[in-house]
Backbone as CSV, one residue per row, in Angstrom:
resi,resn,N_x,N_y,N_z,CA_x,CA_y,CA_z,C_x,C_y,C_z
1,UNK,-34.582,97.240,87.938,-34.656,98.282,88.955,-35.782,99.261,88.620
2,UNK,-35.938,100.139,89.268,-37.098,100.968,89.461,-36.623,102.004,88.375
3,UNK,-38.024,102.935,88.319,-37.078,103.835,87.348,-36.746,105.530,87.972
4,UNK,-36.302,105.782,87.867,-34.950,107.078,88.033,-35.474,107.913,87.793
5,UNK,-35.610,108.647,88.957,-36.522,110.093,88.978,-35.570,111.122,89.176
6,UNK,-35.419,112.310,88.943,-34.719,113.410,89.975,-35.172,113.875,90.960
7,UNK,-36.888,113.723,91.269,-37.677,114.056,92.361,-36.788,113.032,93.987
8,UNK,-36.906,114.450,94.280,-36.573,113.910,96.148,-37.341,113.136,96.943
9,UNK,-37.338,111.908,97.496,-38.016,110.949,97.741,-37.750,110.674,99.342
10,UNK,-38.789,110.619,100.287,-38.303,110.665,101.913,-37.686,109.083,101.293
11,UNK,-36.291,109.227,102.589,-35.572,107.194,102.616,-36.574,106.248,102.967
12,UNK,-37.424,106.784,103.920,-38.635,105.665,104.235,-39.641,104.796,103.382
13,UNK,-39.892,105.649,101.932,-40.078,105.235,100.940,-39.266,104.886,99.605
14,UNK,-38.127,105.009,99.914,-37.315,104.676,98.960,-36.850,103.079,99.609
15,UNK,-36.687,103.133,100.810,-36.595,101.776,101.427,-37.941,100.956,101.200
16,UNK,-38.682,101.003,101.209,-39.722,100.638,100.786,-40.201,99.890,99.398
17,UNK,-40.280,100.448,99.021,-40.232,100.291,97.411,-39.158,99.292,96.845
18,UNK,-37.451,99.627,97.804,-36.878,98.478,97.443,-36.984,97.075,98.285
19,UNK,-37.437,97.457,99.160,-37.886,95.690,100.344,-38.903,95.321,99.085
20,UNK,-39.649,95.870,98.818,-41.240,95.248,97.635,-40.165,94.795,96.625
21,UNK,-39.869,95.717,95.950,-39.567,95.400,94.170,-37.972,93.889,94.011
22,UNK,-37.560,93.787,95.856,-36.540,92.414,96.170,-36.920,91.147,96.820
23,UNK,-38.366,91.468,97.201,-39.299,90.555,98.112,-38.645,89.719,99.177
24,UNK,-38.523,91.334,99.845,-37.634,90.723,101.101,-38.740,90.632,102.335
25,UNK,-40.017,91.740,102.110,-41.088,91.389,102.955,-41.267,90.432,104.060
26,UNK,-41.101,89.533,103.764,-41.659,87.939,103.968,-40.274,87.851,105.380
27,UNK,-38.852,87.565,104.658,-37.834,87.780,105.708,-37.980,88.478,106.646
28,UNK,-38.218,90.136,106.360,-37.872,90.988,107.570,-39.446,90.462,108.428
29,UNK,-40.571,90.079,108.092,-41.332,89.934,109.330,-40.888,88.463,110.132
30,UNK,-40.038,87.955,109.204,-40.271,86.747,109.955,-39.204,87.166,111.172
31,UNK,-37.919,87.555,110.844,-37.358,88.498,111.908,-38.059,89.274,113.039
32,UNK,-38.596,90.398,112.036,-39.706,90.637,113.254,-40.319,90.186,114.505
33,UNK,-40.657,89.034,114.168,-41.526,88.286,114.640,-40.891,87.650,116.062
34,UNK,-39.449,86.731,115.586,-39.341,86.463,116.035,-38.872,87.945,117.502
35,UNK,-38.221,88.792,116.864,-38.251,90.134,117.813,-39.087,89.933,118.879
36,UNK,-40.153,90.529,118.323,-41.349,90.982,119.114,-41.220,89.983,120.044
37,UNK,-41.612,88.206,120.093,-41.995,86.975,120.909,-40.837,87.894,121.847
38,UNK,-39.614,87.878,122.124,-38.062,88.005,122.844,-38.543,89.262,123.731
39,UNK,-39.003,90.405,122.922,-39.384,91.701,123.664,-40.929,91.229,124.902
40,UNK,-41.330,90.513,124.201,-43.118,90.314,125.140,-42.641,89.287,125.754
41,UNK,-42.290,88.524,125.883,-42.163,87.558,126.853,-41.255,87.625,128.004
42,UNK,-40.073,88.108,127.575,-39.155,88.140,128.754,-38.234,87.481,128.834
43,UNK,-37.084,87.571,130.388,-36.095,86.607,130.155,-37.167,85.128,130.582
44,UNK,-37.796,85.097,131.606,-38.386,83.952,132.085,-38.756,83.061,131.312
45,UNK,-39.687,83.404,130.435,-39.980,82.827,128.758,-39.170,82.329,128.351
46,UNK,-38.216,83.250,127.554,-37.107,83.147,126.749,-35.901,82.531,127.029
47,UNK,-35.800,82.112,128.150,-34.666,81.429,128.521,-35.261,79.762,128.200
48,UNK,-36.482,79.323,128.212,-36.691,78.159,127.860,-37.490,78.385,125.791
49,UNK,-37.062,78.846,125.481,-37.393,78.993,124.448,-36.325,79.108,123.878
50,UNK,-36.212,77.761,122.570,-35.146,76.769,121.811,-34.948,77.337,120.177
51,UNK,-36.721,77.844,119.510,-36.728,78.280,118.387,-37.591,79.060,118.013
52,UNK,-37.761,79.713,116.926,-38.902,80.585,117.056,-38.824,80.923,115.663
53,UNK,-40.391,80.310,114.738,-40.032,80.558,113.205,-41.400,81.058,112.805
54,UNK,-41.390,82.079,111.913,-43.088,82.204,111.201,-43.220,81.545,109.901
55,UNK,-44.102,80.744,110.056,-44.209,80.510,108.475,-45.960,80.737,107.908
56,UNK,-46.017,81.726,107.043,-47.193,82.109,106.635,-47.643,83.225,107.822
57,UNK,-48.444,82.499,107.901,-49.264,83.461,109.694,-49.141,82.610,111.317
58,UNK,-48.376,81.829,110.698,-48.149,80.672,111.809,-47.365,81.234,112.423
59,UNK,-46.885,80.932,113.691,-45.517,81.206,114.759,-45.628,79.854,115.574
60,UNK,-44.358,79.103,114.831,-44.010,77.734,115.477,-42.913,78.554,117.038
61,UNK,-42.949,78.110,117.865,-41.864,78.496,119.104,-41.877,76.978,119.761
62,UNK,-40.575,76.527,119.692,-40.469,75.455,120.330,-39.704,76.231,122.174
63,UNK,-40.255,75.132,122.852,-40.179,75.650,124.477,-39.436,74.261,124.751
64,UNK,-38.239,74.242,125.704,-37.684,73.013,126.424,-38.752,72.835,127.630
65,UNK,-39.352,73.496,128.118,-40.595,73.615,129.475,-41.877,73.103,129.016
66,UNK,-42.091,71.830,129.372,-44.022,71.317,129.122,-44.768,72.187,130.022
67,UNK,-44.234,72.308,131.235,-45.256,73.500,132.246,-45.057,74.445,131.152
68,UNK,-44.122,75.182,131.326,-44.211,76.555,130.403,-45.248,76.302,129.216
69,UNK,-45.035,75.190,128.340,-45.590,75.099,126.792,-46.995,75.271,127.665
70,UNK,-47.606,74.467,128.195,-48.769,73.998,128.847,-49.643,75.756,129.058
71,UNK,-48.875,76.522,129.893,-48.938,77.724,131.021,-49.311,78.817,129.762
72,UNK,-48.400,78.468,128.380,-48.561,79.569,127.561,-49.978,79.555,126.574
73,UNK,-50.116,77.652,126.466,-50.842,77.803,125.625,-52.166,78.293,126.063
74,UNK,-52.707,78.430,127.477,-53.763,78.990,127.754,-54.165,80.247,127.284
75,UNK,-52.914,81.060,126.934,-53.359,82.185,126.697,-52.930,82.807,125.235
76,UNK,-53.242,81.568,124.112,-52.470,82.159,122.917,-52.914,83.119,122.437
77,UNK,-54.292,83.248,122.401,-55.016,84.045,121.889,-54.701,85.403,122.000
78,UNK,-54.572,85.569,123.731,-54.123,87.121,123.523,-52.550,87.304,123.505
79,UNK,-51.340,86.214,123.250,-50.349,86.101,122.669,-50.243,87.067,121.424
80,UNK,-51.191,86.259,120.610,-51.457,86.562,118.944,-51.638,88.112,119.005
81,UNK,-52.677,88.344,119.903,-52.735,90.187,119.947,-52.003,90.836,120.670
82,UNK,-51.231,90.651,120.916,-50.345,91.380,121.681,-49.075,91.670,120.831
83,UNK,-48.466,90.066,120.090,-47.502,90.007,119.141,-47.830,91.743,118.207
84,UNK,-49.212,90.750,117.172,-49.565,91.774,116.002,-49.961,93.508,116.560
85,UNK,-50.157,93.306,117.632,-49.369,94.667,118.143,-48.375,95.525,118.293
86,UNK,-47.446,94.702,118.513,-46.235,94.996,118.826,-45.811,95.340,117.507
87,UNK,-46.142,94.293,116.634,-45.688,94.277,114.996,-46.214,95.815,114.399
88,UNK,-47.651,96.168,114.938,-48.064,96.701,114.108,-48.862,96.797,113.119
89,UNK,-48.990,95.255,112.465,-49.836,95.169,111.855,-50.165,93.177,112.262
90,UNK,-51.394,92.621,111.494,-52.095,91.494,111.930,-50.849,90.610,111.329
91,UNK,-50.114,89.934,111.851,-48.988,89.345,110.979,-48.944,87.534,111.011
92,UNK,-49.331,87.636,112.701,-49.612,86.862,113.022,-50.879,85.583,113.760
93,UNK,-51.806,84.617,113.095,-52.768,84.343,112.885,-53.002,83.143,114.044
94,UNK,-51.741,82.359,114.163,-51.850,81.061,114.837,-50.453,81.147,115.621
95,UNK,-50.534,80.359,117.111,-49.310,79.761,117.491,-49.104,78.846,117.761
96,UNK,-48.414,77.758,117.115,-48.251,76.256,117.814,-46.776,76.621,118.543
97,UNK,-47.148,75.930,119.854,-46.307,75.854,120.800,-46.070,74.725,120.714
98,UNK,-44.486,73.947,120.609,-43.849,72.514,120.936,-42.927,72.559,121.535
């Protein structure tokens, strides 16, 4: 564990420090992630959308809809910026749609 201060510490950084020093990082964006896709897309989207995983900088989203897969992939690019927007920070690099 960290070491033990008596200094008063805002929770925002005390949460912090323990997501790093448990390397939970990695989890909560992948959560994130999948968040954000659910918030930007919609029900229309999301009702044909089966899975939704990050791995690395990737965002696999499997779609039951070939139109849909087809319709989305035109526009991954600004997918990707819109996501790492939402996120906040660049999180996400690539999307394969299946």
């Amino acid at each position: 564990m960290a070491k033990r201060n008596n200094d008063n510490i805002p929770l925002s950084e005390a949460l912090k420090d323990f997501i790093q020093e448990n390397k939970l990082q990695q989890g909560i964006d992948k959560v994130n992630a999948r968040e954000a896709w659910i918030r930007l897309m919609g029900n229309g989207v999301n009702n044909y959308t089966t899975a939704i995983e990050l791995r690395k900088d990737t965002l696999f989203v499997s779609l039951s809809s070939s139109v849909l897969r087809e319709e989305l992939s035109l526009g991954k690019s600004k997918i990707v910026e819109m996501l790492n927007e939402e996120l906040g920070k660049d999180l996400v690099k690539k999307i394969v749609l299946r």
